[in-house]
C-alpha positions, -999 to +999 in steps of 0.1 A: -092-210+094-119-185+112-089-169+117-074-158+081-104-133+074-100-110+101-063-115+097-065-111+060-089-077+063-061-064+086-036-066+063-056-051+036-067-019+057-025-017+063-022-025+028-046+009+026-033+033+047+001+031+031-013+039-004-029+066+005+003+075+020+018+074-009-006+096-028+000+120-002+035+117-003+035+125-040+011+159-038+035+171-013+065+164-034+055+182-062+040+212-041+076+211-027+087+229-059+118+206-060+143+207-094+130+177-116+158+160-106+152+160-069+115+155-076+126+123-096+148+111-072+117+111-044+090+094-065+108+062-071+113+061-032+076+067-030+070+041-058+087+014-041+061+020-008+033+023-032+044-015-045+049-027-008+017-013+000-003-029-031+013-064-024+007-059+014-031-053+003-032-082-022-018-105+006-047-093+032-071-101+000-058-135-010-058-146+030-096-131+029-108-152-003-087-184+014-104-180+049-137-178+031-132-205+006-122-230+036-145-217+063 
């Protein structure tokens, strides 16, 4: 069970890394000076990572409280 908190803080730095991604992603989109439609089209592609990476986090995070609460 010593295991599940490294594991679990891991998967929250992942978790992380791709929403910050994501906010990148979205400043360069709309610097990009795309038609709104185009713009549109990109941000629910980016919204979908942003949703993997905040369940990716919350996974790391429930793994961290678990290791803790059993170690």
């Amino acid at each position: 069970m010593a295991l599940l908190i490294p594991l679990g803080t891991g998967l929250t730095l992942i978790g992380l890394v791709i929403l910050i991604g994501s906010m990148v992603a979205v400043a360069r989109a709309r610097r990009a000076g795309l038609s709104e439609e185009a713009l549109r089209a990109k941000l629910q592609r980016i919204v979908a990572i942003n949703f993997a990476g905040l369940a990716v986090s919350a996974l790391g995070l429930m793994m961290v409280v678990i290791g803790m609460a059993l170690g």
